[in-house]
C-alpha positions, 0 to 999 in steps of 0.5 A: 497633454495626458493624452499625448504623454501616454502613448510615450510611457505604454511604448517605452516598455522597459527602458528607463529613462535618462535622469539629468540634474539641472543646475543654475541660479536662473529660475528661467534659465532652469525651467528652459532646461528641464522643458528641453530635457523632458521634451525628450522623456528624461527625468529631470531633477532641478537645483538653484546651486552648485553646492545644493547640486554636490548634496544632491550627488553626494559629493560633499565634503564631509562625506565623499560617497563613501557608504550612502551609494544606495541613498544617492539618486542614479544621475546620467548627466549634469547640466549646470550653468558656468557663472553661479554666484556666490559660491560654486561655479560650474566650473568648479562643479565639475572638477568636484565630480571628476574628482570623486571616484564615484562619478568621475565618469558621469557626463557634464555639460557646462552652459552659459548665457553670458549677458555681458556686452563684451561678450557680445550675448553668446551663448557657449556650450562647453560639454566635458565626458 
């Protein structure tokens, strides 16, 4: 795999690459993502939480990136699970970022694997920009 990898990077030259935070409570589910997301030479950071994704963006509620700006890692996109229990959901993750008036630009992605025979397996993709 070094081989193949190091073409990509030499003829990349200076364009950065994308960064995606992967949020879900399924190791699976997170390794798939950022399997998927590095195929296409993102940078990938994972977290198993919607709370563990806010401290990540410094978004939490004490302190709503207000002055740390330069400590918080650049993101270009979250990708998180809908349904995290217990605690934060996706949905919930979202709002929280549209919220903020540091990141309310930023794209979200909400994905879910619903196993729930009523919901007959699906798998939906909700993208909120």
């Amino acid at each position: 795999m070094a081989g193949s990898s190091a073409g990509a990077s030499s003829s990349k030259g200076m364009a950065a690459q994308p960064h995606v935070l992967v949020v879900d409570d399924c190791s699976v589910s997170r390794k798939f993502n950022e399997l998927i997301f590095k195929k296409y030479e993102c940078k990938v950071t994972t977290v198993e939480s919607g709370s563990k994704a806010l401290e990540f963006l410094g978004l939490v509620d004490d302190n709503p990136s207000s002055g740390n700006d330069n400590q918080i890692p650049k993101v270009d996109m979250v990708c998180t699970d809908y349904s995290m229990p217990p605690g934060i959901t996706g949905y919930e993750l979202l709002k929280k970022i549209k919220a903020s008036t540091t990141m309310k630009d930023l794209p979200v992605v909400i994905v879910s694997a619903e196993t729930d025979p009523a919901q007959k397996s699906e798998y939906v993709i909700n993208c909120h920009l």
